[in-house]
C-alpha positions, 0 to 999 in steps of 0.5 A: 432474481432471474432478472438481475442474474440475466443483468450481471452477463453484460458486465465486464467486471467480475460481479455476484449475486449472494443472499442475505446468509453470504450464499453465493447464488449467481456469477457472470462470466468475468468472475469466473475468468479471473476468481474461479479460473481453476474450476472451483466451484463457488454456487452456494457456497459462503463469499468468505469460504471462498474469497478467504478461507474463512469459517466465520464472516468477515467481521467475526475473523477481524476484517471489515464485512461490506454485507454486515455495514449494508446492512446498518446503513440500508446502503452500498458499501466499499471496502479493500481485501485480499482475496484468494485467486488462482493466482494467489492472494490478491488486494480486491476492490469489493463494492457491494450494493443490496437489492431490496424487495417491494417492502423495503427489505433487503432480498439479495446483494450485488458485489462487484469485484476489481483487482488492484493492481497497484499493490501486491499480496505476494513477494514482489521485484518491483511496486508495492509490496504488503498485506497488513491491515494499515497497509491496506488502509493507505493502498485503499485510499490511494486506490479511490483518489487515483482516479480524480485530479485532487492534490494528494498528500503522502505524509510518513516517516522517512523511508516508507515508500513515498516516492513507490506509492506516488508512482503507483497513484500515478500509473493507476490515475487517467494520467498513466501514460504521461510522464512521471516527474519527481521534483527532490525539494530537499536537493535544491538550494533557494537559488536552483528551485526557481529555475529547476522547476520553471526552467530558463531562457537563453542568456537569463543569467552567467552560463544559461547559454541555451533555453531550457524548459524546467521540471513543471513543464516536463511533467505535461499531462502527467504527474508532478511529485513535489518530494520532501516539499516540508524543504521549499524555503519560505520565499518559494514558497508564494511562486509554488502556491501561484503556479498551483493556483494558477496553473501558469509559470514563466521560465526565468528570464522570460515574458511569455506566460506558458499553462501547466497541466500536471497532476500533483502529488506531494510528500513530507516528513515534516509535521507541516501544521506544526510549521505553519504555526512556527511561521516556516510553512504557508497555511494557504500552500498547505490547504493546497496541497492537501485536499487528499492526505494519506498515512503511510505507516511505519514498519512499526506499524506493519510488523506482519508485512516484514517477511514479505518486504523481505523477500521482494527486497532481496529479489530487487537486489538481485533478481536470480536470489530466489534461492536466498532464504533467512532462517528462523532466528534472523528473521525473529531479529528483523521483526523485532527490530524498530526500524527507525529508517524504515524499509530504506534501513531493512533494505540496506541490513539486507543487502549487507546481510547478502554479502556474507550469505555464502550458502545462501542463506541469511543467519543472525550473524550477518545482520548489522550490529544493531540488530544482532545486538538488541539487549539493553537497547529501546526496541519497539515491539509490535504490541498488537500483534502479541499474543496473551501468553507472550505480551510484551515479547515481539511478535515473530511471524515466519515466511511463507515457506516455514509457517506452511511448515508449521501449520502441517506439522504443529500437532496442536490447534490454530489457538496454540499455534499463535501462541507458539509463533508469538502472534494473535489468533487473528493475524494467525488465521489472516496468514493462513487464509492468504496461503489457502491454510485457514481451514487446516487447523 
């Protein structure tokens, strides 16, 4: 064991030793900078105390536990959290491999820790914004195809963010700091997609009175993000596949072939494979395209991260609104609502809403009416994460700020609190241990 704790100071990732009992046994220094920079002390205390808050392992508090998988499979394991730091919570890139001894068995583990910087678990002006568990799925896929030069897919609804999660693929890929290009296939008619992608040559046809190189060759060591590409009519389709296969296009009206490198990303609300059997989507375009899918989910499917979408969305409107705040009643509106637009329709009910905030403050009353008038209307709520006693009522989970309120003055247990906010136990106990609560109930 001495050998392997000697091993971790030469790491310039944070890194611990734990037992096989989730005993933290040795740190390097890196962890110490970036998890334990307030001096907390983590020697032989459990990995979920201090990375969560936890009384329980990962898994027994409904999170995916990399010690309990390395164990089954006898292999390493990798998985993405939101750990606490002294900068609060944070999404962690958590690598774990066990050590076995002379007779096989498993005698320590090495888990190696990585912020991902591509997302945020607090309130935030800019990026990516949650801390859901479907969330976390799509940011810990983004996380691991980032760094290699597949194709990636962003399928979702309209609204989810595809254009916001293509640029942080891009700022966490090798190709960083080349240019990040977005091509609006949904914007261009069959008659501009050719010469808006490639580019043209001086006197190509009426009014191109100078050369000018296209969105493919501006996007040169970089990354090309094909939004909407459901959109590309059938006959450019073929001259997209070429060029992807190729990596090589001519300008319209020129001979001369010119190399393409780009990085591309590509995004859809249409059902593509529904298309290729319809006859209005190549197959082999697709097969292209989609080496690496990813899912972006709705809102419907992320109800907890509604509070912080929020509050970074009124911080993008108006960066001094930090003193704007939704009371309790709109904010209950805003989780139950469907949203069929997604976080495009909660930004814009929110920019609204701003306007008739004059104590700054956002009531029922300053939401759209279709928010405010929610009876008689097909309102999804989100099922999952209703609690026994009020299934089949909308969850409401509060903010930050109300449900650190809550859990200092509600007299009963954590149990009886989710039951009163209208959430699960599980998803209750993720929120406190996000905001440094778990153990205060």
């Amino acid at each position: 064991m001495r050998p392997l704790i000697g091993f971790l100071e030469h790491e310039v990732q944070p890194m611990i030793v734990l037992d096989p009992d989730y005993n933290i046994v040795a740190a390097n220094a890196a962890y110490q900078r970036q998890f334990a920079g307030d001096g907390t002390q983590y020697v032989g205390r459990k990995c979920y105390q201090v990375s969560h808050g936890y009384e329980v392992p990962c898994d027994k508090a409904g999170e995916h536990c990399p010690m309990q998988k390395a164990r089954e499979t006898l292999g390493s394991d990798r998985v993405l959290h939101v750990h606490h730091t002294p900068r609060g919570p944070e999404h962690v890139d958590v690598e774990l491999r066990p050590i076995k001894g002379p007779d096989g068995a498993i005698m320590a583990f090495v888990e190696r820790l990585a912020t991902v910087k591509s997302a945020s678990a607090r309130a935030s002006a800019g990026g990516l914004v949650g801390r859901s568990p479907a969330f976390n799925v799509a940011v810990e896929q983004l996380h691991r195809v980032a760094p290699s030069a597949l194709p990636v897919l962003l399928q979702g609804e309209s609204g989810t963010g595809k254009e916001v999660f293509a640029r942080a693929l891009h700022d966490a890929s090798d190709r960083a700091a080349g240019p990040f290009v977005v091509v609006d296939c949904s914007g261009l008619s069959e008659a501009l997609f050719e010469s808006e992608l490639f580019g043209y040559e001086k006197g190509a046809f009426t009014g191109a009175i100078a050369r000018k190189p296209g969105l493919v060759e501006t996007a040169q060591q970089g990354t090309l993000f094909l939004d909407e590409i459901g959109d590309v009519p059938l006959t450019m389709q073929v001259k997209l596949l070429r060029l992807i296969e190729s990596r090589t296009f001519r300008r319209v009206g020129g001979l001369e072939t010119h190399s393409a490198d780009f990085r591309l990303v590509a995004a859809t609300h249409k059902p593509l494979q529904q298309m290729v059997a319809q006859g209005t989507f190549r197959q082999d375009l697709l097969y292209r395209i989609n080496a690496f899918p990813i899912h972006l989910p709705s809102l419907r499917e992320r109800p907890d991260d509604i509070p912080l979408l929020a509050q970074s969305l009124l911080r993008r409107a108006v960066p001094q609104a930090h003193s704007l705040r939704i009371d309790s009643e709109a904010l209950s509106r805003l989780c139950a609502y469907g949203w069929p637009g997604n976080i495009r329709e909660l930004r814009n009910a929110l920019e609204r809403a701003m306007l008739f905030a004059d104590d700054e403050v956002i009531r029922a009353k300053d939401l759209p009416p279709e928010l405010t008038e929610l009876q008689g209307r097909s309102v999804q709520p989100p099922v999952v994460h209703t609690s026994p006693l009020q299934r089949g009522q909308p969850a409401v989970m509060p903010d930050d700020a109300e449900l650190r309120r809550l859990a200092r003055e509600f007299a009963g247990t954590r149990k009886a609190l989710a039951a009163h906010i209208g959430c699960s136990e599980r998803t209750l106990y993720r929120r406190l241990s996000a905001l440094g609560l778990a153990s205060s109930k």
